[in-house]
C-alpha positions as CSV (number, residue, x, y, z in Angstrom):
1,X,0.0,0.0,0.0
2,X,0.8,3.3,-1.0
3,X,2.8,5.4,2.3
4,X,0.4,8.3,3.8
5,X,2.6,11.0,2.8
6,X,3.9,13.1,6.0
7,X,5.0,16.6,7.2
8,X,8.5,15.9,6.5
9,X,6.9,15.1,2.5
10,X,5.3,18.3,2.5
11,X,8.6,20.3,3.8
12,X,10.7,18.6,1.1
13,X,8.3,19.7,-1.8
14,X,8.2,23.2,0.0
15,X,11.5,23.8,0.3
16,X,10.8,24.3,4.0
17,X,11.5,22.7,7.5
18,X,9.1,20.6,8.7
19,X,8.6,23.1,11.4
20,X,7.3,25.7,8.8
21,X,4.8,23.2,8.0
22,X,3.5,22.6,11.4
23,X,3.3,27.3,11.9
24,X,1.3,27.2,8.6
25,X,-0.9,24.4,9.7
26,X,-1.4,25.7,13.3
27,X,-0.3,29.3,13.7
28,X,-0.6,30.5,9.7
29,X,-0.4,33.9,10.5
30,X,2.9,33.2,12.0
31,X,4.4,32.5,8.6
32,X,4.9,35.1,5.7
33,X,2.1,34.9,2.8
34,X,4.6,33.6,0.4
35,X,5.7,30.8,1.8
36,X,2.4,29.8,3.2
37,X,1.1,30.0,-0.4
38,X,4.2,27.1,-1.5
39,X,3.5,25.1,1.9
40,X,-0.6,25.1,1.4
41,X,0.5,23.9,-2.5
42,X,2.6,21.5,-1.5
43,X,-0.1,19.9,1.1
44,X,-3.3,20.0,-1.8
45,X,-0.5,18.5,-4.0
46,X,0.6,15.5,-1.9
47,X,-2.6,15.3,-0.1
48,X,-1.6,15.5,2.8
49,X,-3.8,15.4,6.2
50,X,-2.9,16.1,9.4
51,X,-2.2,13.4,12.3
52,X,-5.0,14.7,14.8
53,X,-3.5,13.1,17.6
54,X,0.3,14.7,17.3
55,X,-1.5,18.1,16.3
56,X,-3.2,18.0,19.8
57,X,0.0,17.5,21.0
58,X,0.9,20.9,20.3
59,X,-1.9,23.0,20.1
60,X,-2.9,21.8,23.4
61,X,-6.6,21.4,21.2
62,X,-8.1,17.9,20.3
63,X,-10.6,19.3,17.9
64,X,-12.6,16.9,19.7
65,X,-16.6,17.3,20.8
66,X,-18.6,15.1,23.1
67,X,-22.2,14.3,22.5
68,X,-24.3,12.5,24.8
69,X,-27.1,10.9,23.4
70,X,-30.0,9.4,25.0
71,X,-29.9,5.8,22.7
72,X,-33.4,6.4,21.7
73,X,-34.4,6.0,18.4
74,X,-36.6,8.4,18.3
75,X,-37.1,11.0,15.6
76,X,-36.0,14.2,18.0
77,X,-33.1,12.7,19.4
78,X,-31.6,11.0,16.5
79,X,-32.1,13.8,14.2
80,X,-30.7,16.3,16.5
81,X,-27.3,14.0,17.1
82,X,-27.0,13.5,13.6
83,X,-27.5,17.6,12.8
84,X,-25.1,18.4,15.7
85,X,-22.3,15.6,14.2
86,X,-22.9,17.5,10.8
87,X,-22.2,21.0,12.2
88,X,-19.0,19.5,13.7
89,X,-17.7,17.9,11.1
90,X,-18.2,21.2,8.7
91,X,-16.3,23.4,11.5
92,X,-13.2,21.5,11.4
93,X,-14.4,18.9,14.8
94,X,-15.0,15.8,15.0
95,X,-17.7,14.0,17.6
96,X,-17.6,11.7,19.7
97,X,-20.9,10.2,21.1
98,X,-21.2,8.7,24.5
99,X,-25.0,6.9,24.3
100,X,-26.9,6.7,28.0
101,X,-29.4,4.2,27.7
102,X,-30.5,4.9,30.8
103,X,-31.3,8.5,32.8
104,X,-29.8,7.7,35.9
105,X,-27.6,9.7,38.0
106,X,-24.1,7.3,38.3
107,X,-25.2,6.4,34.3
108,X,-24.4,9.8,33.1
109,X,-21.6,11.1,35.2
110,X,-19.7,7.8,33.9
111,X,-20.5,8.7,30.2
112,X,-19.9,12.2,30.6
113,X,-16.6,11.0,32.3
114,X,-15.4,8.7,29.5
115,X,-15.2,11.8,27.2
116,X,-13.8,13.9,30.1
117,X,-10.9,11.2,29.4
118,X,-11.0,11.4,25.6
119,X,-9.8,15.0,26.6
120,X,-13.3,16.4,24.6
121,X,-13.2,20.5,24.4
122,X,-16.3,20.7,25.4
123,X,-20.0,18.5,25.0
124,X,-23.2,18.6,23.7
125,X,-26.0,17.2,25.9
126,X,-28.8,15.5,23.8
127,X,-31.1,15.8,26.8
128,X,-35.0,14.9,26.4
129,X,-35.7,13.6,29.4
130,X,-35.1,15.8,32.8
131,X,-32.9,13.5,34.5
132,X,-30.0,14.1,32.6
133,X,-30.1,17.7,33.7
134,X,-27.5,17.3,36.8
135,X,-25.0,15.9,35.2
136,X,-24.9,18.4,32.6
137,X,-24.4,21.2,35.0
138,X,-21.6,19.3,36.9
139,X,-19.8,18.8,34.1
140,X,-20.0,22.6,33.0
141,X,-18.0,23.4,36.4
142,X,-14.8,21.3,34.2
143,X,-15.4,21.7,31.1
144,X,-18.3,23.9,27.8
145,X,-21.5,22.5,28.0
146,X,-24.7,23.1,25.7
147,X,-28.1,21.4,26.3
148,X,-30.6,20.7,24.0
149,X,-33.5,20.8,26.4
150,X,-36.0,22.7,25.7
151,X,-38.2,24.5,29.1
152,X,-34.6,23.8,31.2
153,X,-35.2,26.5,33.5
154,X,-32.1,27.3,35.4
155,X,-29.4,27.8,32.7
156,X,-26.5,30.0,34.6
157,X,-24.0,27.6,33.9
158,X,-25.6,26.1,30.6
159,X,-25.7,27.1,27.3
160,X,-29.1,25.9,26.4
161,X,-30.0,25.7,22.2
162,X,-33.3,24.1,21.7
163,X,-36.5,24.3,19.3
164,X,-39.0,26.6,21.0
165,X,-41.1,23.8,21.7
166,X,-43.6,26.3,23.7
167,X,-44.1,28.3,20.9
168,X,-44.4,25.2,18.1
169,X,-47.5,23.8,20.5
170,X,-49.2,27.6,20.5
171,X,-49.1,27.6,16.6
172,X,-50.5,23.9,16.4
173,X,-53.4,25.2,18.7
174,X,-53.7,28.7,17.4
175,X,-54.9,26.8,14.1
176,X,-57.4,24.7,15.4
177,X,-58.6,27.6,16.9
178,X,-58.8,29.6,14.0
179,X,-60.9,27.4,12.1
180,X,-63.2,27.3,15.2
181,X,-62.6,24.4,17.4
182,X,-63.0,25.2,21.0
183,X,-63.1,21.9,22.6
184,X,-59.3,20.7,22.0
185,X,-57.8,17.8,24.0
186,X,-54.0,17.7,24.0
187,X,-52.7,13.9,24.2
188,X,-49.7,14.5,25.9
189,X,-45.7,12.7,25.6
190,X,-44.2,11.3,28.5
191,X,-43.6,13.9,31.5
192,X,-40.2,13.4,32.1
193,X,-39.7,14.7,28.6
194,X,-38.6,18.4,28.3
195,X,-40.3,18.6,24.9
196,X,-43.1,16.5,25.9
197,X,-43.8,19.4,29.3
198,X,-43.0,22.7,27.0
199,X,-46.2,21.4,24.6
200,X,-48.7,21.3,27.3
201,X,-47.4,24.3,28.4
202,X,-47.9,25.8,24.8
203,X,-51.5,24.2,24.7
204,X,-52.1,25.4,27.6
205,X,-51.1,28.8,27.3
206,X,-52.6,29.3,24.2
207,X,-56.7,27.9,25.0
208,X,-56.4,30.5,28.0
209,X,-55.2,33.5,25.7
210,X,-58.4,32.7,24.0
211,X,-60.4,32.6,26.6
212,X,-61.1,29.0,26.6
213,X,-61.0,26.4,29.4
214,X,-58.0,23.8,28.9
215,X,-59.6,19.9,29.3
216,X,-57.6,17.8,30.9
217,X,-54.8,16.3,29.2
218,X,-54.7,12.9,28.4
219,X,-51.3,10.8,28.7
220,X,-49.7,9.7,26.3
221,X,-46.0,8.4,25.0
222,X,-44.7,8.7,22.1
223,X,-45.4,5.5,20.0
224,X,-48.5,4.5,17.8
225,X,-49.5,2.2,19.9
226,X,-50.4,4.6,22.3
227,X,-52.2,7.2,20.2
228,X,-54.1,3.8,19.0
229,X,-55.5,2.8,22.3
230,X,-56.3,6.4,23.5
231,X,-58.4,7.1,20.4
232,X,-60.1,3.7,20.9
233,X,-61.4,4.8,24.8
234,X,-62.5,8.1,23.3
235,X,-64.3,6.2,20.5
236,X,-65.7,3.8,23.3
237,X,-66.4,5.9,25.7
238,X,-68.0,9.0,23.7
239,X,-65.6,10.9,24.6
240,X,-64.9,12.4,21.0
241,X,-63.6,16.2,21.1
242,X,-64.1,18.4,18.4
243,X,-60.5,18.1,17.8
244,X,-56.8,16.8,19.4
245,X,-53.3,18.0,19.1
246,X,-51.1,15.1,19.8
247,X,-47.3,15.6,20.9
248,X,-45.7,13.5,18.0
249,X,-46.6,12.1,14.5
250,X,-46.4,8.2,15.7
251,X,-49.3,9.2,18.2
252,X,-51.5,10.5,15.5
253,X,-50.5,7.5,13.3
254,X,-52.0,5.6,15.5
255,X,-55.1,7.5,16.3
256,X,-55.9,7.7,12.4
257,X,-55.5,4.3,12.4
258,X,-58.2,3.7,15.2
259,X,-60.7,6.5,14.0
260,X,-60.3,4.5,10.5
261,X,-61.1,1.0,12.2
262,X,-64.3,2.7,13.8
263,X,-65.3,4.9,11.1
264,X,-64.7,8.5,12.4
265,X,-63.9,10.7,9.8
266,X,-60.2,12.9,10.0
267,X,-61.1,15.8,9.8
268,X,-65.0,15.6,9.0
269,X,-65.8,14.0,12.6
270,X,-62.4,15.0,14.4
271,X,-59.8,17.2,13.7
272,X,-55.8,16.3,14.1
273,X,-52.5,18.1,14.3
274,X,-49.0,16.3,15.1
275,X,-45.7,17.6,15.8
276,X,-42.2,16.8,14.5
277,X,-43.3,16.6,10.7
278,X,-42.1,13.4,10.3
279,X,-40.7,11.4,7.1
280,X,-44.0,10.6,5.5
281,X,-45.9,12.9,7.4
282,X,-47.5,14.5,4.4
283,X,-48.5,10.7,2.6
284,X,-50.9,9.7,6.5
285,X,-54.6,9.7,4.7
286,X,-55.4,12.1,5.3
287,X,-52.2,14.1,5.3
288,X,-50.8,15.6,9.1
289,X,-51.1,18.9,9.7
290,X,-47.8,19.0,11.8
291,X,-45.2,21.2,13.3
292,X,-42.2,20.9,11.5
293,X,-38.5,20.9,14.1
294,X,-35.2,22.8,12.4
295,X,-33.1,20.0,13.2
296,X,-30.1,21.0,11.0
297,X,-30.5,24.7,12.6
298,X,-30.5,23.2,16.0
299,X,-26.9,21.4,15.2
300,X,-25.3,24.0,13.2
301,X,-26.6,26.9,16.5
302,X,-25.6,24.1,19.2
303,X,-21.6,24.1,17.1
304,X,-21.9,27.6,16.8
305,X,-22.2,28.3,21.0
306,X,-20.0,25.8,21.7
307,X,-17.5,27.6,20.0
308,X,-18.1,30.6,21.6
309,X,-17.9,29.0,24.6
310,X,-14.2,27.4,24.0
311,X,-13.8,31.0,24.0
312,X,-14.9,32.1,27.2
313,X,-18.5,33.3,25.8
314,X,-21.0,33.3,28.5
315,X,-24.0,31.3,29.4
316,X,-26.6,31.8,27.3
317,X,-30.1,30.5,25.8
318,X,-31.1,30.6,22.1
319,X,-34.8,29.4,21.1
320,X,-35.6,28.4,17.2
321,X,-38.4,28.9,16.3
322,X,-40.3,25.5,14.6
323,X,-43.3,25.7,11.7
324,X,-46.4,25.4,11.3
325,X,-47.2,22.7,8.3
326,X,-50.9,22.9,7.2
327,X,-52.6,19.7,5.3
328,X,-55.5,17.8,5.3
329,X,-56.3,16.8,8.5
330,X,-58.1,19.7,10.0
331,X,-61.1,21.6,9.4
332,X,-63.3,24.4,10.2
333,X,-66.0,24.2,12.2
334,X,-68.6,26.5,13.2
């Protein structure tokens, strides 16, 4: 096989030491135009690519990011890990990702301590459920730290970067208000879910500000199964509403599935918004009106604060704000 060529192979076709290579590759504005010009040449003509591991060597940096993720194959999480790993890999970084199956205390801190060892600059917290949330601040006492956790509420050591989950469930219930729905039930995700507690909060919020008197909510999770047997009481037990916003796509999946089985007609009988805008979403018959999540915005922001923070930036919080996807599945009333 062919020898990786090396920074002594660049220096030779420079006409440079092999320390001038290794200013223009980690201090270039150290090293006169000129002969950063014939070094960067030399390197695109070779093809030459640094040793990460000797580079961190001397620059002290790894170029290295954490990212603990929850091992949930669910659409938020694994979108968001693979947005952030995109944004990383585009400034220059490279991820590592330290997967917690489990939400428990001594479960975390000996994730987050594996990268600690890695000698990570700093680590992004993939953090849905609420649990993970002391661990996270430890670690910011040692080392950058940005949670994607949206309705966190103490963040004066985080740097918190999450959809405005709050907001995304006020436009989702705006709409059905709008077209004149008035009795809306919100089936709900589980409640040791950030996103999941920020979207009641939205529904919430939003049937107040119109003068309307929340129902109770109705638990739910996040699968099919669930929005399946939850539209099959309220078939059973007449408990239609004119309409229901459900925390995720997979929910109402399953709810269109039951109202089908039992002949209740989406949107004619029921109206039905989602949230996530799922792959597919827009194919569901009838099609989900949905709130769509800026994953790739989330990852690209969450790279962009981390950054900051290697430089000393201070804590801070930075909301994006979802949309509102409109389709088939709702209509007006009244």
């Amino acid at each position: 096989m062919r020898r990786r060529p090396s920074m002594v192979d660049v220096a030779a076709a420079a006409g440079v030491s092999h320390q001038t290579v290794s200013r223009v590759l980690n201090t270039p504005d150290a090293v006169r135009p000129a002969t950063r010009e014939r070094v960067e040449a030399a390197i695109a003509q070779l093809g030459y690519r640094p040793n990460t591991s000797a580079r961190a060597l001397v620059t002290r940096r790894t170029r290295l990011i954490g990212v603990v993720n929850p091992g949930l194959a669910k659409f938020g999480p694994a979108n968001t890990t693979m947005a952030i790993e995109e944004a990383a890999r585009q400034a220059g970084y490279a991820t590592t990702v330290a997967v917690v199956r489990d939400a428990r205390l001594a479960t975390v801190e000996a994730a987050v301590e594996s990268l600690h060892e890695l000698g990570v600059e700093g680590v992004v917290f993939v953090a849905p459920v609420t649990q993970v949330a002391p661990a996270a601040v430890e670690l910011s006492s040692r080392l950058p730290v940005v949670m994607v956790a949206a309705g966190l509420q103490d963040t004066s050591s985080l740097h918190v970067v999450a959809v405005d989950q709050q907001a995304g469930a006020r436009m989702a219930t705006r709409h059905l208000i709008d077209l004149g729905h008035r009795d809306i039930v919100h089936v709900a995700g589980p409640n040791d879910w950030f996103d999941a507690r920020t979207r009641i909060v939205g529904w919430r919020d939003e049937m107040l500000a119109a003068g309307l008197d929340p129902p109770p909510i109705i638990a739910g999770g996040w699968d099919p199964e669930q929005g399946y047997e939850i539209a099959r009481t309220l078939i059973r037990e007449r408990r239609l509403p004119s309409a229901i916003f459900a925390a995720n796509d997979p929910m109402a999946l399953g709810m269109l599935r039951a109202f089908h089985e039992s002949g209740v007609r989406v949107p004619d009988d029921v109206s039905l918004v989602g949230f996530d805008d799922v792959e597919g979403a827009g194919f569901f018959e009838p099609p989900l009106t949905t709130v769509r999540q800026p994953f790739a915005a989330v990852g690209e922001r969450s790279i962009e604060v981390l950054l900051a923070a290697l430089d000393g930036a201070p804590a801070s919080r930075t909301l994006i704000a979802p949309e509102l996807v409109v389709r088939a599945s709702c209509r007006a009333v009244g």
